[in-house]
C-alpha positions in Angstrom: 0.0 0.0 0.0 1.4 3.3 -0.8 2.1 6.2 1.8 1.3 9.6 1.0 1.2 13.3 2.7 -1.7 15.3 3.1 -3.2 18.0 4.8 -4.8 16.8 8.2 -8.7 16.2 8.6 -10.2 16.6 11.9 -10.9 13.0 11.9 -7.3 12.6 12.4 -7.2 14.3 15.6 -7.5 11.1 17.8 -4.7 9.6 15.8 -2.4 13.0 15.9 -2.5 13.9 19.0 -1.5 10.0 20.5 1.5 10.1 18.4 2.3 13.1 20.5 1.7 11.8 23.6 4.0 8.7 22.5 6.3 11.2 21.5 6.3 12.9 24.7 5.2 16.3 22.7 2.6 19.1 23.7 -1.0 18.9 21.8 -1.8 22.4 23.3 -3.8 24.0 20.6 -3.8 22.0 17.8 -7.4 20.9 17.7 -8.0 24.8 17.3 -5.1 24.8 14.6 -5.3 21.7 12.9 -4.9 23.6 9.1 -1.3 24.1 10.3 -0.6 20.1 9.8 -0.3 17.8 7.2 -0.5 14.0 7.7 1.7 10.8 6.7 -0.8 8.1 5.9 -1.0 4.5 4.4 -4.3 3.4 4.1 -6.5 4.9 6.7 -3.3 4.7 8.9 -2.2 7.9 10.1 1.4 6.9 10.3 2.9 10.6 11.1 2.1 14.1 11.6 4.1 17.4 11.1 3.0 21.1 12.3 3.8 24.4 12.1 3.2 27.9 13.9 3.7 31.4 12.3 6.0 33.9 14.2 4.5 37.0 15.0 7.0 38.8 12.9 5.9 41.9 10.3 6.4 39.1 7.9 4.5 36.1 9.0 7.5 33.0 9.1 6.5 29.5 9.4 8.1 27.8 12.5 8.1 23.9 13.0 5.6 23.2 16.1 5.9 18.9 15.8 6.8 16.4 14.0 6.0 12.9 15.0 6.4 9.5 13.3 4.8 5.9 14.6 7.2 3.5 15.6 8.6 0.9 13.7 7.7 3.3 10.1 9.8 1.9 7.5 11.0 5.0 5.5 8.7 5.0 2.7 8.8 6.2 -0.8 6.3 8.8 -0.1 4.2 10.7 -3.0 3.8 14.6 -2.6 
């Protein structure tokens, strides 16, 4: 089955946010953000998740919030 990359659907919440607990990172606002990630999935499998913030700058920059990857993910040949 191939793996892909896509933006995150709020069904993927549940999934998301136990990869961060596994991972031992903060979930703190991203149910209210959840545009801000994009999801690694085989299947139905959510098999990673990534996340960004934007710093308050006059020019809004993208800063890395999370990334998180299951266990035992064999590095796939992932299509963009």
């Amino acid at each position: 089955m191939s793996q892909t990359i896509e933006p995150a659907r709020s069904g993927d919440l549940p999934a998301i946010l136990s990869l961060l607990e596994r991972g031992g990172l903060p979930a703190a606002g991203l149910d209210q953000h959840l545009e801000a990630a994009v999801v690694a999935r085989e299947g139905t499998r959510v098999l990673g998740c990534a996340a960004v913030d934007t710093c308050p700058t006059r020019v809004p920059v993208p800063v890395s919030r999370a990334h998180v990857a299951a266990p035992k993910v064999a590095p796939p040949s992932v299509e963009v």
